[in-house]
C-alpha positions in Angstrom: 74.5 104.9 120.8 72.4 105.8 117.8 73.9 108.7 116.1 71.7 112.2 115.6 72.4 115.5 114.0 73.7 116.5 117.2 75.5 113.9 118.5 79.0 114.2 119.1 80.8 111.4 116.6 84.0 112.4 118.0 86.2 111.5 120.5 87.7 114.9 122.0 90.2 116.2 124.5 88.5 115.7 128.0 85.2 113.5 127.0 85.1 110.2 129.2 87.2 107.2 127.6 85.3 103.5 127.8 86.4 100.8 129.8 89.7 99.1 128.7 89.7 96.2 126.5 91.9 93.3 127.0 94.2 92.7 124.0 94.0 88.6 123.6 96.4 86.9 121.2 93.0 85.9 119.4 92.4 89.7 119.0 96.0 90.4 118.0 95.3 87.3 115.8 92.1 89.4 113.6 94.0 92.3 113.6 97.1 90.9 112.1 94.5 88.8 109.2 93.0 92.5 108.4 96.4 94.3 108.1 97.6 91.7 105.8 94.9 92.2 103.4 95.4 96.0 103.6 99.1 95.2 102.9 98.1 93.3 99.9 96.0 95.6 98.3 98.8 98.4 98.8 101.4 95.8 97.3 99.4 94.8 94.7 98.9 98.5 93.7 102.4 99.5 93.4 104.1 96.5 92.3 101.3 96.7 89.2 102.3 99.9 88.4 105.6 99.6 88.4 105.6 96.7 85.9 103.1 98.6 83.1 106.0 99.2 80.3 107.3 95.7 81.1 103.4 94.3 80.5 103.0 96.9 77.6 106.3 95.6 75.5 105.7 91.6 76.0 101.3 91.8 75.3 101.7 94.6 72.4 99.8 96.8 74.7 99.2 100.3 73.5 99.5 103.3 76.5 95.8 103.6 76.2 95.4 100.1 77.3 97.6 99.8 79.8 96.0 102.5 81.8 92.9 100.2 81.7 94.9 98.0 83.6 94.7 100.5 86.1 91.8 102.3 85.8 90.3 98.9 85.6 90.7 98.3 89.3 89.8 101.9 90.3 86.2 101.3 88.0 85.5 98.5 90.2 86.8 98.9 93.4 85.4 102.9 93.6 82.2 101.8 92.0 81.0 99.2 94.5 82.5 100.1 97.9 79.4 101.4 99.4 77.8 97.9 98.0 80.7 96.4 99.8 80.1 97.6 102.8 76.0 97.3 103.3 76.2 93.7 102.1 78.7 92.8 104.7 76.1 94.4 107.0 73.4 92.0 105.7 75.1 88.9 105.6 77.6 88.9 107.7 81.4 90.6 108.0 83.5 87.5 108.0 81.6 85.9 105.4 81.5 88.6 103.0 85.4 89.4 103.7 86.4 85.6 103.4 84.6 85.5 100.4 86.0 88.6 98.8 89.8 87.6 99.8 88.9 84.1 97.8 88.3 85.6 94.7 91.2 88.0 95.3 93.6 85.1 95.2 91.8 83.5 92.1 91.9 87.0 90.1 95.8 87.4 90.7 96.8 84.0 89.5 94.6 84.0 86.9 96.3 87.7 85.8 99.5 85.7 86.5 99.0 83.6 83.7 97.0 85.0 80.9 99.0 86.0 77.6 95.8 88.7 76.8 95.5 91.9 77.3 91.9 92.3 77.4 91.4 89.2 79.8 94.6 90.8 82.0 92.1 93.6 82.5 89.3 91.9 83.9 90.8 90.1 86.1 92.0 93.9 87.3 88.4 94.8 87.1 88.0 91.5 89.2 90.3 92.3 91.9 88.9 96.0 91.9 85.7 94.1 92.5 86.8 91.9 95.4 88.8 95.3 97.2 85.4 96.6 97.6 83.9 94.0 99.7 87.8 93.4 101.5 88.4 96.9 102.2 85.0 98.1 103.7 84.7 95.0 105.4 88.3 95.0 107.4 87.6 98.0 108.3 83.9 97.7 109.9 85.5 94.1 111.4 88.1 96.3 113.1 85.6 99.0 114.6 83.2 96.5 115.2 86.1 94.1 117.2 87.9 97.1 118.9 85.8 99.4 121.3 85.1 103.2 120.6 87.7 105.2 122.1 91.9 104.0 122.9 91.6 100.6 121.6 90.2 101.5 118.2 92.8 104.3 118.0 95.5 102.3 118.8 94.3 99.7 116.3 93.3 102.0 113.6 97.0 103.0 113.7 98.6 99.4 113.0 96.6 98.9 110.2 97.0 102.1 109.0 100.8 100.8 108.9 100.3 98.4 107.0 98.8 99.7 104.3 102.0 102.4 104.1 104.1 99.6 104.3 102.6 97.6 101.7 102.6 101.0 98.7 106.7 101.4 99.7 107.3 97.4 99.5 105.2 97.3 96.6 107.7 99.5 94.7 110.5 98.4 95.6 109.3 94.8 95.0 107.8 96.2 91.5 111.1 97.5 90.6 113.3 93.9 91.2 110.7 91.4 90.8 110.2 93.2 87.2 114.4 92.2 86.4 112.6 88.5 86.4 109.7 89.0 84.8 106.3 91.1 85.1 104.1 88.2 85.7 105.6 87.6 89.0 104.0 90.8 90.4 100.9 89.2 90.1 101.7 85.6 91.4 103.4 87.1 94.7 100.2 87.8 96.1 98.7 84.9 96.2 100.5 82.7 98.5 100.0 85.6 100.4 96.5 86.0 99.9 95.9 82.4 100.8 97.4 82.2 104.1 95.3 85.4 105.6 92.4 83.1 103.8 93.2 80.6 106.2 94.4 82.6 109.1 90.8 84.5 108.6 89.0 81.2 108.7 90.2 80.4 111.9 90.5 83.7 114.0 88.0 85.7 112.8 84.7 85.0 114.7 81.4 84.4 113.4 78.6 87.0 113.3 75.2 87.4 112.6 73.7 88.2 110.3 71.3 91.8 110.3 67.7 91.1 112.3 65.8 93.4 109.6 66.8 95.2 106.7 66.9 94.2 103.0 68.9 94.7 99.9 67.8 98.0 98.4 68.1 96.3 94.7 67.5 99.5 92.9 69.4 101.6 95.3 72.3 99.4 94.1 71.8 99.5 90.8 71.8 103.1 90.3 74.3 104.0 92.2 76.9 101.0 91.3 75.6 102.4 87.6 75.8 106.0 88.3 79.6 105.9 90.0 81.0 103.4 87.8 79.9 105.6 84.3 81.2 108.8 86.4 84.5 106.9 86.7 84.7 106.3 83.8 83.6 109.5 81.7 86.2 111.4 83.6 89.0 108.7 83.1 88.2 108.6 79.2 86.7 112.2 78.5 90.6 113.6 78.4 91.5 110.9 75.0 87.9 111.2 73.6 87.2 115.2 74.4 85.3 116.4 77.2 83.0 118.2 74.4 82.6 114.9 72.6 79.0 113.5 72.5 79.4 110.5 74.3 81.3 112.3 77.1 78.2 114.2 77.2 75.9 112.2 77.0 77.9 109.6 80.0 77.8 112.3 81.9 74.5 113.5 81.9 73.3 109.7 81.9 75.6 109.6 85.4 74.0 112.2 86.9 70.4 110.9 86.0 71.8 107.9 87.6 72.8 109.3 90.9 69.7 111.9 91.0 67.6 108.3 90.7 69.7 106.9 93.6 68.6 109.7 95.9 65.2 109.5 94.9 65.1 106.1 95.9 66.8 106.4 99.4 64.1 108.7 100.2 61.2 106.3 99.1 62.6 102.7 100.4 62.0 100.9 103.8 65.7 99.6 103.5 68.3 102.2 101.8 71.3 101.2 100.6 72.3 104.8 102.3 70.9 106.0 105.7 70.8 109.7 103.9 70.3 111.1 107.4 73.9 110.3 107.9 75.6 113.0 105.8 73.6 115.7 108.6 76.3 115.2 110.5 79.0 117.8 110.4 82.2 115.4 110.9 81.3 113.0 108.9 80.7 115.0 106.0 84.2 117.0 106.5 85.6 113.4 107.0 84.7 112.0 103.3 85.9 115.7 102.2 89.1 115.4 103.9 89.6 111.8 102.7 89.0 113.7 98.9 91.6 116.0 99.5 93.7 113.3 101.2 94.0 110.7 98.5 93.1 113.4 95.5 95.9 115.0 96.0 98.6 112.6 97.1 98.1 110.0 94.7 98.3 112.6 91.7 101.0 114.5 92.8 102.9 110.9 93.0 101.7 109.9 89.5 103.3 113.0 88.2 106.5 112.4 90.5 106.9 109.0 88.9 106.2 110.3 85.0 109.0 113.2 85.6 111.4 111.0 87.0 111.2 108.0 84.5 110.3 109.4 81.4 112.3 113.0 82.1 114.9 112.1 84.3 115.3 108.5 82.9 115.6 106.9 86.4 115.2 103.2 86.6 111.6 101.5 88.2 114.0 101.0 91.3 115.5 104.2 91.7 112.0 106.1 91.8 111.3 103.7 94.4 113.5 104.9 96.7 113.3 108.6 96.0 109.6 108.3 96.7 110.2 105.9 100.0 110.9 109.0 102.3 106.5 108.4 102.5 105.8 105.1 103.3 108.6 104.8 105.6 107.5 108.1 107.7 103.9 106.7 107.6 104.7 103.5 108.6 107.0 104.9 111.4 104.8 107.9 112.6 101.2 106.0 112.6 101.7 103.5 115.7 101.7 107.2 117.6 98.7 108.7 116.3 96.3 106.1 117.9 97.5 108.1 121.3 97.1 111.4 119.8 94.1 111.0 118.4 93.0 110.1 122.1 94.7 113.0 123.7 94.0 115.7 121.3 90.9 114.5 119.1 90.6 114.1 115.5 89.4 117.4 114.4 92.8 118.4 115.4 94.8 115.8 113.7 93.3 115.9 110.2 94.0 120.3 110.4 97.4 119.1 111.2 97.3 117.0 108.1 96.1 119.3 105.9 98.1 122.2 106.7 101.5 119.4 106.3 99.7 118.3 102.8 99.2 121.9 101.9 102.8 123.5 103.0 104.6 120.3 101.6 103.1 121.2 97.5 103.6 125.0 98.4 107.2 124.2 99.1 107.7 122.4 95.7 106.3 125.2 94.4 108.4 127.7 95.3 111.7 125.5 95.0 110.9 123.3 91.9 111.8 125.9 89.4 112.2 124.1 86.0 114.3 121.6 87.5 114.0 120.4 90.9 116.5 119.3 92.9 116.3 116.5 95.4 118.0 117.4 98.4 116.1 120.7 98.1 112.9 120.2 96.7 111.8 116.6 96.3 112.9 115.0 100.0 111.2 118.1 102.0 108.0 117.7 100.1 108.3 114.3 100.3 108.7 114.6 104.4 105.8 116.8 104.8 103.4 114.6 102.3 104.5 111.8 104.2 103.6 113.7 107.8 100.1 114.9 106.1 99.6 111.2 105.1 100.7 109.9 108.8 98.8 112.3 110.5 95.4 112.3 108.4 94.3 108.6 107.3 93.7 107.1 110.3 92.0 110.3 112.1 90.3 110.6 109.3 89.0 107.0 109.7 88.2 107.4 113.1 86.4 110.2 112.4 84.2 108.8 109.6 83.1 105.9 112.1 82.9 107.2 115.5 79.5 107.0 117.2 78.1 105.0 114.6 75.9 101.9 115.1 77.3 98.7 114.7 74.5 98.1 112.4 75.9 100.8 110.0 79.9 100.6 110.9 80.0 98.6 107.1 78.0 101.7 105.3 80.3 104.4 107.3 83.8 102.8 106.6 82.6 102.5 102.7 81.0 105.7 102.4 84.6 107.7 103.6 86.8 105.1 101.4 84.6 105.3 98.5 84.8 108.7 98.7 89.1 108.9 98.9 88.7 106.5 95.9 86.4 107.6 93.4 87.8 111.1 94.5 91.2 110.0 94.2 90.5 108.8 90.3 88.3 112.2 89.4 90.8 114.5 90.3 93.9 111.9 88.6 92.2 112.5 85.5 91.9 116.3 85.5 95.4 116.2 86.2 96.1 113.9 83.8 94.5 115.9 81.2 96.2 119.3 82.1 99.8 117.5 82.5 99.2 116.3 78.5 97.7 119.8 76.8 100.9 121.5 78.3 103.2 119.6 76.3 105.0 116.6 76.1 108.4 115.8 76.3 109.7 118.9 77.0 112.9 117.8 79.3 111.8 119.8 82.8 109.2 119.7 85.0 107.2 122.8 83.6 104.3 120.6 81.9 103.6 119.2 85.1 103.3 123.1 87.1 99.4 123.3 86.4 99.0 119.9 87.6 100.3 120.5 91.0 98.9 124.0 91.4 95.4 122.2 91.2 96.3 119.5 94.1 98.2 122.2 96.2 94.5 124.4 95.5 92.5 121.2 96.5 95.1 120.2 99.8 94.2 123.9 101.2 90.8 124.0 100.1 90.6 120.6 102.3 92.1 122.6 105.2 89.7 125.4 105.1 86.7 122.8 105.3 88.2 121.3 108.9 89.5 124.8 109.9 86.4 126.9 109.2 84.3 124.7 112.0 87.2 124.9 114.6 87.1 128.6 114.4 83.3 128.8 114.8 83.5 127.0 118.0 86.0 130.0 119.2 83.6 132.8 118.2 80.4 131.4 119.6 79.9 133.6 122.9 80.0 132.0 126.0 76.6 132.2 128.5 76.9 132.8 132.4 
């Protein structure tokens, strides 16, 4: 159906289910080719970051350099999602996707190789590059492949397993593959890059290609400008100052940029962005639930995994397994919510997320003191995250791309993931920056206390945007 400002987008307790779709060995075949390349790009992720001081101490990398490394990949993969996803509308999903996992491959054996830093970064931008195109794409082949309704769910759910499973065997890979050598963290994924390449090539059928539209050039360059100067104002204003007159400068050149971007949706025959899109209710609480989602998570982990190396002096390996409690209760806990996103709706599910998110940083709080234990502090928060994590992703996906045309299935799944991602990296670097003006070195876990009073602030300012609507629905009288 064509999606209005009124039109449900949601599946919700009692509405009619569609007909059942038969699950072929061909179909289990394309899902299996799109959870590997969510795998991959979960792998690749952690298994990087694990291996930084390794790559630092053999290229004579300074720390500013090697968060390029990672930063480089956020710049390009948050930067050209939404690009990702209308192109793969234009010209076709399992081109674009094939394409994209091709120059994945190329980019991590070329990083495998290189003895430069600055040419190890690009191919980090590179990769960043090809995510956007992957990730959008998987996911509008999966909603586009699986019909609206149980099906998608259930489907949703696998591959939402797979990318949990790839983050937790990415660190624990990281952590022993780095005993050999860091390079290897970048050569691992390429055999298995290559075999999806060629499992894709056969399974994944052929599509067509959009009857009208047209690349909105301009659209695309002042956004892809706009988000990718954002990026990176916030990810360098903490070194350079945010008072600094470049940082002001970036960002009021960014802004311009994005202002310019809306201007032009308005004006062209073929937007980049159907702006009508972000009238509808659940769709905008689904890219703000996605920010407080990822923006949250990922920075509370980055200051778990500072504390406990650089404080606690654990080992790569150890870290690992203290912070496994999450992928392993994601990747146990997801194959269920398909069914409960069916039962219950998603509105439900992502308030269920955000109130485990929320409770699970309001525990550390209040146990952490200056030195946190784990039995008592660190496995209970990391239970609850990992329930907020299991519970919200893929009802937060669903929600994001229900009721949408197939036409625009590529623009919904990269609006909602470019929003966790660029998200993700704006609220890293305010935490970042508060976590290094409140000391350094100081042998507890005080420095890092205004860092995770902002994400426990932006976990329950995420739940009060999906509770607020739920509650409006109970006070609006009823009519004879």
């Amino acid at each position: 159906m064509t999606i209005t400002e009124t039109s449900p987008v949601t599946q919700e307790p009692g509405a009619a289910a569609p007909a059942g779709q038969s699950w072929t060995p061909r179909l289990w075949g394309v899902l299996a080719v799109l959870c590997a390349v969510l795998f991959l790009d979960g792998l690749d992720v952690s298994m990087v970051g694990v291996a930084l001081p390794s790559i630092g101490t053999e290229l004579g990398l300074s720390t500013t350099s090697l968060q390029w490394i990672v930063n480089g990949y956020v710049l390009g993969y948050g930067g050209l999602l939404l690009l990702g996803g209308r192109t793969a509308d234009l010209l076709g999903r399992r081109n674009v996707f094939l394409a994209a996992l091709g120059v994945f491959a190329v980019a991590s054996l070329v990083g495998g190789l290189v003895d430069n830093g600055t040419l190890l970064i690009v191919t980090r931008f590179v990769k960043g590059l090809a995510a956007a195109f992957t990730a959008p794409t998987a996911l509008s082949i999966l909603t586009t492949t699986f019909h609206e309704g149980p099906a998608r769910n259930r489907a949703l759910s696998i591959f939402s397993v797979f990318g949990a499973s790839g983050y937790s065997s990415g660190l624990i890979l990281g952590g022993l593959l780095t005993s050999f050598g860091w390079r290897w963290t970048f050569l691992t994924p390429v055999p298995l890059a290559v075999l999806a390449l060629v499992a894709g090539i056969a399974l994944i059928p052929r599509d067509k290609r959009a009857d009208e539209g047209g690349h909105d050039l301009v659209g695309a360059v002042t956004l892809t400008a706009g988000m990718l100067l954002a990026v990176y104002t916030v990810v360098s204003a903490p070194e350079r100052g945010w008072l600094d007159p470049v940082t002001l400068g970036s960002i009021v050149l960014a802004v311009a940029l994005l202002v310019a971007f809306v201007i032009t949706e308005n004006k062209v025959r073929h937007p980049l962005i159907r702006l009508g899109i972000l009238r509808v209710g659940s769709i905008v609480r689904a890219n703000i639930s996605i920010i407080a989602l990822f923006g949250s998570f990922l920075s509370f982990q980055f200051m778990m995994t500072l504390y406990l190396q650089d404080v606690l002096h654990w080992s790569p390996l150890k870290m690992a397994m203290a912070l496994l409690p999450i992928g392993l209760l994601v990747a146990f806990a997801s194959p269920f919510v398909g069914k409960l996103i069916t039962r219950y709706g998603t509105s439900r599910l992502i308030v269920s997320s955000m109130v485990s998110l929320s409770l699970g940083y309001v525990w550390f709080l209040s146990t952490a003191g200056d030195s946190p234990k784990y039995l008592v502090s660190v496995l209970p928060t990391m239970l609850l995250l990992g329930g907020g994590f299991a519970f919200g992703f893929s009802s937060i996906m669903a929600q994001a791309t229900d009721g949408i045309e197939d036409a625009e299935q590529g623009l919904a799944s990269g609006l909602v993931q470019t929003s966790g991602q660029v998200g993700a990296a704006l609220v890293l670097a305010v935490v970042t920056a508060l976590v290094a003006s409140d000391g350094q070195g100081s042998g507890d876990f005080g420095q890092f206390h205004p860092g995770v009073n902002l994400v426990t602030g932006i976990a329950v300012l995420g739940l009060a945007f999906n509770v607020l609507p739920l509650l409006g629905r109970r006070r609006q009288p009823k009519h004879a």
